[in-house]
Biopython code that builds the backbone (N, CA, C, O; Angstrom):
import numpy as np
from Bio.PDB.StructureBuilder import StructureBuilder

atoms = [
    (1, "UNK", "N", (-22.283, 3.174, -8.039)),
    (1, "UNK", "CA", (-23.202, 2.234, -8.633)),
    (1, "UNK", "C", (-24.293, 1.888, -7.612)),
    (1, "UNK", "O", (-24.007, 1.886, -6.415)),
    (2, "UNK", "N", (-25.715, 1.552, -8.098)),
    (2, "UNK", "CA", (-26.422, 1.782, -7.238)),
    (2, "UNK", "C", (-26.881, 0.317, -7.701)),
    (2, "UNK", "O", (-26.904, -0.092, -8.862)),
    (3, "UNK", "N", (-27.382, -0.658, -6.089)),
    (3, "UNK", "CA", (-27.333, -1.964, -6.351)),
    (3, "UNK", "C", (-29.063, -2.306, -6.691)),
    (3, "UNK", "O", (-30.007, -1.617, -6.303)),
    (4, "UNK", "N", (-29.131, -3.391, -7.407)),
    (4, "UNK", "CA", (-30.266, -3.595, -7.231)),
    (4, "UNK", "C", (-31.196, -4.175, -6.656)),
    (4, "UNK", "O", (-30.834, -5.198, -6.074)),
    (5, "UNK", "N", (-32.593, -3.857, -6.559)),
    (5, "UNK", "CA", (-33.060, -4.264, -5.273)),
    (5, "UNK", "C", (-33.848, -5.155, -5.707)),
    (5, "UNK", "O", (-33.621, -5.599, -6.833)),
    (6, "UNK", "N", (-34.994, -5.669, -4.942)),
    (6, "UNK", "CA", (-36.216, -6.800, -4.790)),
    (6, "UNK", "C", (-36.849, -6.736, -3.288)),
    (6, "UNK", "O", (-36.251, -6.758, -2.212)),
    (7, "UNK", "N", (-38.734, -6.620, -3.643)),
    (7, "UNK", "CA", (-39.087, -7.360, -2.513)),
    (7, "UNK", "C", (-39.177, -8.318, -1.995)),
    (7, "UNK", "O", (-39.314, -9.335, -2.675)),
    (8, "UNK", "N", (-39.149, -8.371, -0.989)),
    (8, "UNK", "CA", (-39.001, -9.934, 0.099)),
    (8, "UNK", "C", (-39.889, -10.929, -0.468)),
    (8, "UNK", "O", (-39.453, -12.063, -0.666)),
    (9, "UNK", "N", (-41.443, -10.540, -0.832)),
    (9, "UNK", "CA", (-41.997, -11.671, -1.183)),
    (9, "UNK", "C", (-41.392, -12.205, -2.473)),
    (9, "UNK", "O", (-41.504, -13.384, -2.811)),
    (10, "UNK", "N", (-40.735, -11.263, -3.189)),
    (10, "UNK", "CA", (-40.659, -11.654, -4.321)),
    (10, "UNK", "C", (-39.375, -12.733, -4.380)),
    (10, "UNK", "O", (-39.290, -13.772, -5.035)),
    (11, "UNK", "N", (-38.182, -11.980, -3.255)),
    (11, "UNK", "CA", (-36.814, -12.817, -3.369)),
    (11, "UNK", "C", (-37.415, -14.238, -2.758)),
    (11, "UNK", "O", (-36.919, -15.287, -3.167)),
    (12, "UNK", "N", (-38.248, -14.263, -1.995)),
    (12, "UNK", "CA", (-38.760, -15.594, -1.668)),
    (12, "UNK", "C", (-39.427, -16.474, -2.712)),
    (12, "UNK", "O", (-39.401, -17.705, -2.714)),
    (13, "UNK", "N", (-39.834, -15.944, -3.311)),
    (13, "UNK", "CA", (-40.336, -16.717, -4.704)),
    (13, "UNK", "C", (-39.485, -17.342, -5.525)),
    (13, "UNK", "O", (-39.726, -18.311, -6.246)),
    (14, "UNK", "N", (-37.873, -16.404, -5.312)),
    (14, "UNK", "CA", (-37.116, -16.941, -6.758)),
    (14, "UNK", "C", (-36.043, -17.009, -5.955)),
    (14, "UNK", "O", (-34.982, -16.958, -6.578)),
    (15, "UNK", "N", (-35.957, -17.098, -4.896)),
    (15, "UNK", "CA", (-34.492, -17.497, -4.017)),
    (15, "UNK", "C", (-33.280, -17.995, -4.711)),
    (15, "UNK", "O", (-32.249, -17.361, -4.939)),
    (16, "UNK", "N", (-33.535, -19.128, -4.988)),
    (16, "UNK", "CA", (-32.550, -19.874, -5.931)),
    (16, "UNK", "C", (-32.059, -19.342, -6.878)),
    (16, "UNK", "O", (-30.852, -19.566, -6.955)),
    (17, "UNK", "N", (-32.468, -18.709, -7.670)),
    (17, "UNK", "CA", (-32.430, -17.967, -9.239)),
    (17, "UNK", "C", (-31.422, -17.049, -8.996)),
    (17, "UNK", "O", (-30.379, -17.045, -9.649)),
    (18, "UNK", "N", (-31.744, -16.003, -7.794)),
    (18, "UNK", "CA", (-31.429, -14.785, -7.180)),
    (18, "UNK", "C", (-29.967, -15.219, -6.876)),
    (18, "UNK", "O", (-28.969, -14.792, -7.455)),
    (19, "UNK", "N", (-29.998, -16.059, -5.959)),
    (19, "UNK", "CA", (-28.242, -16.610, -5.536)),
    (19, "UNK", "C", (-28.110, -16.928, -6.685)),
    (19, "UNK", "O", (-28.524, -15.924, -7.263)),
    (20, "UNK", "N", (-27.775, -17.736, -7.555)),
    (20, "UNK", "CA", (-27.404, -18.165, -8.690)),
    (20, "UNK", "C", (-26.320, -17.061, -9.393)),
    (20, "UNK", "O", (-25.143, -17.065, -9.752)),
    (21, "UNK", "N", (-27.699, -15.917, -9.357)),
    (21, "UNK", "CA", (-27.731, -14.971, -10.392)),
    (21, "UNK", "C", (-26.450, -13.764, -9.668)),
    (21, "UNK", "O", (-25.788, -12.963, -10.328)),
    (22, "UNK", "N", (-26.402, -13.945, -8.323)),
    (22, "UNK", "CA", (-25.489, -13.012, -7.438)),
    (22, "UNK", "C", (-23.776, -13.950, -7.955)),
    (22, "UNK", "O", (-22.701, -13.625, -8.458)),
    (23, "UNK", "N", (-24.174, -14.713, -7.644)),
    (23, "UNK", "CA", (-22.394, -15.659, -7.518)),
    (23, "UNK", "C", (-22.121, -15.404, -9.242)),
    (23, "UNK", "O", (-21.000, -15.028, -9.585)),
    (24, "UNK", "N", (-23.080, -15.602, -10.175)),
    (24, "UNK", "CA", (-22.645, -15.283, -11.204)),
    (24, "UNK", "C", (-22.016, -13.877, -11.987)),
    (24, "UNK", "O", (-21.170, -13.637, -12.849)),
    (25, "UNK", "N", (-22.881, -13.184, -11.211)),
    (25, "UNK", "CA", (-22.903, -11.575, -11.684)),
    (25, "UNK", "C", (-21.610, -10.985, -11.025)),
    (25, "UNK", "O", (-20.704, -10.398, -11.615)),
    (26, "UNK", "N", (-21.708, -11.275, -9.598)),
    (26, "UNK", "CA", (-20.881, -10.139, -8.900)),
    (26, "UNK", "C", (-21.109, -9.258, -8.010)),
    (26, "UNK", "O", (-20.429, -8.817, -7.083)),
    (27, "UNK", "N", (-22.743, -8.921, -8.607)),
    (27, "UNK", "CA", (-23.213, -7.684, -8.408)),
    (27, "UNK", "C", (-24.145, -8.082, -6.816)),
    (27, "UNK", "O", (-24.745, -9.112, -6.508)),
    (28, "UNK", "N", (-23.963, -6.928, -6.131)),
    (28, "UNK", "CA", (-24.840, -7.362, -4.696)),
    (28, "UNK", "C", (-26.677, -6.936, -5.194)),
    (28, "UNK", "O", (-27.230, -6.227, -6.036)),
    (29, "UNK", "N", (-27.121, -7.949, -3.986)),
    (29, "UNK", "CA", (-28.525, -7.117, -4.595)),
    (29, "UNK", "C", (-29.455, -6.875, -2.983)),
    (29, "UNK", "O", (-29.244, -7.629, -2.033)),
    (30, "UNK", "N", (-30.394, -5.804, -2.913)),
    (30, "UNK", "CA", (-30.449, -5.182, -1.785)),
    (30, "UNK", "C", (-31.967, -5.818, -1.797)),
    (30, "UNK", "O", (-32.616, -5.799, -2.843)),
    (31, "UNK", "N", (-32.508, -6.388, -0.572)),
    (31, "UNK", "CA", (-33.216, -7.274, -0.625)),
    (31, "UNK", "C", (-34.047, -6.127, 0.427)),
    (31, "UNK", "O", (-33.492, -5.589, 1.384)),
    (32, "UNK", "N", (-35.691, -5.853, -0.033)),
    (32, "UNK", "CA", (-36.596, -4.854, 0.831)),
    (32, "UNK", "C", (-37.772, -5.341, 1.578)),
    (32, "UNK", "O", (-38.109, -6.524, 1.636)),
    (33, "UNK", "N", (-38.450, -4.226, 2.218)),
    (33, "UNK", "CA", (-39.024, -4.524, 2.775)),
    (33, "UNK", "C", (-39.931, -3.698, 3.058)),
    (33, "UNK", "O", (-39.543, -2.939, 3.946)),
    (34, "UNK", "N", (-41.628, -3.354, 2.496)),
    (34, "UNK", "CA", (-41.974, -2.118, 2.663)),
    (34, "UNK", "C", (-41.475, -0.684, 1.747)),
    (34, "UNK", "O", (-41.822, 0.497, 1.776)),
    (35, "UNK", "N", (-40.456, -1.494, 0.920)),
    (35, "UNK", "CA", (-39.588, -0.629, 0.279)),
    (35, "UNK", "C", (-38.477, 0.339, 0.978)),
    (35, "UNK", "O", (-38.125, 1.425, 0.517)),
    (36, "UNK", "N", (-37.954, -0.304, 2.268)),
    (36, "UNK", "CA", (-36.839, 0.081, 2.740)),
    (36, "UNK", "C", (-36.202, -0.881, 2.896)),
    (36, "UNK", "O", (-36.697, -1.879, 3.420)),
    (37, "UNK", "N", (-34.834, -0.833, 2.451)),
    (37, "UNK", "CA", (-33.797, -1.865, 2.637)),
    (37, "UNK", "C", (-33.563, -2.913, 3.793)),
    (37, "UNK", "O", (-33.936, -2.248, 4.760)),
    (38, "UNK", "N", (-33.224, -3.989, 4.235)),
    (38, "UNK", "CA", (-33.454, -4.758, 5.111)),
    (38, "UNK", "C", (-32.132, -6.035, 5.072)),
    (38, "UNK", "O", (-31.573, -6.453, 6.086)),
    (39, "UNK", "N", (-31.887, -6.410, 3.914)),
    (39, "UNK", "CA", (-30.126, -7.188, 3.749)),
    (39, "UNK", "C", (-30.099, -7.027, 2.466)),
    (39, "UNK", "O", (-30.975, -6.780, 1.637)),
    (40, "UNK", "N", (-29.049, -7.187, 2.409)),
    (40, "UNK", "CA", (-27.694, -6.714, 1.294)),
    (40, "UNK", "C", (-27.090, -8.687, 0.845)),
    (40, "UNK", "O", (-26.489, -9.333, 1.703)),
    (41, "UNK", "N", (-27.356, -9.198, -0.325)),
    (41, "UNK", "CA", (-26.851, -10.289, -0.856)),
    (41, "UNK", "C", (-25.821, -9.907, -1.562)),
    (41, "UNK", "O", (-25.772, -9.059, -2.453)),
    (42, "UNK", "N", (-24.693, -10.819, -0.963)),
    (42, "UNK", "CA", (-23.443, -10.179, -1.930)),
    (42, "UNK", "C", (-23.124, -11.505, -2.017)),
    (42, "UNK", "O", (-23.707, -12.261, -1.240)),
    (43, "UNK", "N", (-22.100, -12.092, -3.010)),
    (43, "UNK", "CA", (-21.303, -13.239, -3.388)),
    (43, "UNK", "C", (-19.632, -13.398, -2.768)),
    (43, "UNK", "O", (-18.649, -12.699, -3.016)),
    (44, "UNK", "N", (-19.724, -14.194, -2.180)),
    (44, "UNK", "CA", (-18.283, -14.676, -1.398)),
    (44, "UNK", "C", (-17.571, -15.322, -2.798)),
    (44, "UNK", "O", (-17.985, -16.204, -3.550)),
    (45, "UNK", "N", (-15.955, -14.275, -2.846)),
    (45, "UNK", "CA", (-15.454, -14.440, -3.271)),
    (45, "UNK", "C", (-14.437, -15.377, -3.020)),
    (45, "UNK", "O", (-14.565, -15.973, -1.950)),
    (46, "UNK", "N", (-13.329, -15.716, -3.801)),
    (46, "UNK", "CA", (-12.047, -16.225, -3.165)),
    (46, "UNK", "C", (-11.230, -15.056, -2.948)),
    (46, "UNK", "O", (-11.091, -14.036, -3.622)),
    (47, "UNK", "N", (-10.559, -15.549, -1.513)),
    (47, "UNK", "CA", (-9.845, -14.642, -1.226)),
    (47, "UNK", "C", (-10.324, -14.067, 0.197)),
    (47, "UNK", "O", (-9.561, -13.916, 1.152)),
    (48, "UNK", "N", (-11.671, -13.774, 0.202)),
    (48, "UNK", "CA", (-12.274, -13.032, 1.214)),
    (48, "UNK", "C", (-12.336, -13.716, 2.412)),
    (48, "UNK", "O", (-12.802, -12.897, 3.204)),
    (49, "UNK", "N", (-12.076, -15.029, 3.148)),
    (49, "UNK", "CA", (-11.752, -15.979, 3.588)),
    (49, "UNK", "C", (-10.357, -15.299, 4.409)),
    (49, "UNK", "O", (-10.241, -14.667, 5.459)),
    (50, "UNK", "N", (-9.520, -15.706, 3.509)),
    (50, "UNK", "CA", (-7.878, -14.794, 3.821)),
    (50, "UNK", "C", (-7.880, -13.431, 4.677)),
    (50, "UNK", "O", (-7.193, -13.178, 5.667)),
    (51, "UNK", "N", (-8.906, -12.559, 3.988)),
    (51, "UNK", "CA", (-8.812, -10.948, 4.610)),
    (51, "UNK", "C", (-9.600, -11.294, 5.965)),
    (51, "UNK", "O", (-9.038, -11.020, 7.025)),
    (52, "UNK", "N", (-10.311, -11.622, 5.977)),
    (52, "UNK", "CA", (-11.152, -11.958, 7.268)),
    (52, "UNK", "C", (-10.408, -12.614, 8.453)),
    (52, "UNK", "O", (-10.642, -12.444, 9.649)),
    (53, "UNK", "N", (-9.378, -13.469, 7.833)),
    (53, "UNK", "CA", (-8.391, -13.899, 9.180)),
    (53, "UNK", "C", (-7.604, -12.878, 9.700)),
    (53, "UNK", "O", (-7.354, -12.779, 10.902)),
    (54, "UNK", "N", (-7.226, -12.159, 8.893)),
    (54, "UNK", "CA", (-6.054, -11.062, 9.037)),
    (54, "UNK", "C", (-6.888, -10.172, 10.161)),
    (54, "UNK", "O", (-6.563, -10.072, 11.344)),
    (55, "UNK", "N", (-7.866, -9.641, 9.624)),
    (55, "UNK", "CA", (-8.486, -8.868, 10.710)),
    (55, "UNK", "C", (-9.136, -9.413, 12.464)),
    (55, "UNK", "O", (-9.832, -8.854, 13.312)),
    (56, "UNK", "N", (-8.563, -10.559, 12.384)),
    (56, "UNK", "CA", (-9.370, -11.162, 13.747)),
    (56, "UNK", "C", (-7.985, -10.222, 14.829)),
    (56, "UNK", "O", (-6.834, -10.040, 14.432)),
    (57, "UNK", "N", (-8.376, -9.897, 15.800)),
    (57, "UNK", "CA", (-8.308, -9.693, 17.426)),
    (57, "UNK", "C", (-8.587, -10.140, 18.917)),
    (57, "UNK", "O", (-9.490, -10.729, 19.510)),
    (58, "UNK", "N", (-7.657, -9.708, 19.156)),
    (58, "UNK", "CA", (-7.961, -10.507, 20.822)),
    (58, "UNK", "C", (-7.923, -8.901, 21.790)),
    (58, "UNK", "O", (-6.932, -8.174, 21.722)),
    (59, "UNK", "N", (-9.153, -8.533, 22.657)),
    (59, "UNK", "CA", (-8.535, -7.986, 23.539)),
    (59, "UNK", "C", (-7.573, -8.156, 24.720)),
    (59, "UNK", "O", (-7.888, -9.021, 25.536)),
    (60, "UNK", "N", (-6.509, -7.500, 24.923)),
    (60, "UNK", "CA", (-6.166, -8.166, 25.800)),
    (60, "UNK", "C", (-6.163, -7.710, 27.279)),
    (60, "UNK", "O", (-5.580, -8.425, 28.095)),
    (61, "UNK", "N", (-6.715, -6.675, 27.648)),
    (61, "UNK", "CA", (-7.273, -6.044, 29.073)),
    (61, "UNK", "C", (-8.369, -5.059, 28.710)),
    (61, "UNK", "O", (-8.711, -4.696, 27.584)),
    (62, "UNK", "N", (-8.809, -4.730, 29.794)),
    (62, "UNK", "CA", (-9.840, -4.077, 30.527)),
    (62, "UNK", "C", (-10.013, -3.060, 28.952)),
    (62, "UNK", "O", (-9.097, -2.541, 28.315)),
    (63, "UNK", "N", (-11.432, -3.028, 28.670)),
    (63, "UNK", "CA", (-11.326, -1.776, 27.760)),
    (63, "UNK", "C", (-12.772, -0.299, 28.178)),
    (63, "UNK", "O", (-13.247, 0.698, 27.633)),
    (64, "UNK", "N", (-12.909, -1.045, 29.402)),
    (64, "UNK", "CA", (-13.676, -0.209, 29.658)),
    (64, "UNK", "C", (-13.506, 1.622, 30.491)),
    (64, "UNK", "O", (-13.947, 2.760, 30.326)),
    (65, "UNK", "N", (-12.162, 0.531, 31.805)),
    (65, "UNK", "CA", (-11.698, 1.613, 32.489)),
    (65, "UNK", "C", (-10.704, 2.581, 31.969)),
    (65, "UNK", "O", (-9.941, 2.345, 31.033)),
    (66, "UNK", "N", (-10.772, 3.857, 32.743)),
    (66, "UNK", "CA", (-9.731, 4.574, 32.072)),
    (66, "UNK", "C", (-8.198, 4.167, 31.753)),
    (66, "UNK", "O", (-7.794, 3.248, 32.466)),
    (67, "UNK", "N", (-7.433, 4.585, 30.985)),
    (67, "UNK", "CA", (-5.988, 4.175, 31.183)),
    (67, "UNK", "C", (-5.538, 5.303, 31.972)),
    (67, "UNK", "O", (-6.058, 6.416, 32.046)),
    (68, "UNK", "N", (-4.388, 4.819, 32.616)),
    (68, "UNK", "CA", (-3.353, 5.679, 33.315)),
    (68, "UNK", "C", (-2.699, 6.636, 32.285)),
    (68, "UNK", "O", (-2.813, 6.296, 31.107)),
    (69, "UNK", "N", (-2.185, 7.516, 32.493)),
    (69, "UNK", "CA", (-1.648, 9.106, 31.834)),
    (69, "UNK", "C", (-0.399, 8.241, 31.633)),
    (69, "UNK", "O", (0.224, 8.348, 30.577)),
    (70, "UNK", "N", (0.110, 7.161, 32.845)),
    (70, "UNK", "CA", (1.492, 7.005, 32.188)),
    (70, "UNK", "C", (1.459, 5.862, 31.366)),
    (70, "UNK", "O", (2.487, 5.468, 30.817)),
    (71, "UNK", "N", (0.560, 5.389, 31.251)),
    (71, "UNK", "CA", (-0.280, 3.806, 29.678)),
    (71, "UNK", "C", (0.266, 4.458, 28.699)),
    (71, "UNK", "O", (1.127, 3.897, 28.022)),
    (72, "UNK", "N", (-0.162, 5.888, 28.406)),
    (72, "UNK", "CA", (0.195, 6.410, 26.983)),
    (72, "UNK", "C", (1.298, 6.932, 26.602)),
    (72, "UNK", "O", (1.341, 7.360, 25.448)),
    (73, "UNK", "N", (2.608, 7.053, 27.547)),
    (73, "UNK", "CA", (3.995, 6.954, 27.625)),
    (73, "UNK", "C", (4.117, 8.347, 26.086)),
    (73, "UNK", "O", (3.160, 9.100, 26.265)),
    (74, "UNK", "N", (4.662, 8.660, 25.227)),
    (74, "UNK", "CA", (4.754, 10.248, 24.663)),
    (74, "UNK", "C", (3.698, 11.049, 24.191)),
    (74, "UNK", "O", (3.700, 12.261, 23.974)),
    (75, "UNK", "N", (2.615, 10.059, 24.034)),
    (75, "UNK", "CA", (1.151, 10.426, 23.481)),
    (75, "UNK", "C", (0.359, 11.245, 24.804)),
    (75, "UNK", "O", (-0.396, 12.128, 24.397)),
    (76, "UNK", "N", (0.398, 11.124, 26.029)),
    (76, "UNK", "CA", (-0.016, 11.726, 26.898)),
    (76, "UNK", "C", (0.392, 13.310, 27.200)),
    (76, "UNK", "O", (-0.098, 13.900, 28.163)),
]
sb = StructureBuilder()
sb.init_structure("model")
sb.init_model(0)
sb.init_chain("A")
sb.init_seg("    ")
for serial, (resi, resn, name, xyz) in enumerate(atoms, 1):
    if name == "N":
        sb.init_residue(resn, " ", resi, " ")
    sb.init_atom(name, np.array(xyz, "f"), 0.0, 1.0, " ", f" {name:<3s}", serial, name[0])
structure = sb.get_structure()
């Protein structure tokens, strides 16, 4: 499915309408510029809140330097 779009001056004109019209619909809408894409309006669902915690991380050392041959213990 291919989303639909709008130019900038225009989403600026009807801003309000536009969100309205996203939270109601569902549907994302691809907001341009010059006629190349520039942001993507999508509607926050319920739920999406939840998935977003799940995915948080912590590094917890160095991720730059190499690991040691014996870090990767049968994978090496």
């Amino acid at each position: 499915m291919i989303d639909k779009s709008i130019p900038a001056g225009e989403f600026k004109a009807k801003c309000l309408g536009l969100l309205d019209d996203v939270n109601r619909t569902g549907e994302p809408l691809v907001i341009t510029k010059h006629g190349k894409p520039i942001a993507r309006l999508i509607p926050i669902r319920p739920g999406v809140e939840e998935v977003r915690k799940t995915l948080r991380f912590e590094i917890a050392s160095d991720i730059v330097e190499p690991l040691d041959a014996e870090d990767w213990g049968d994978l090496a």
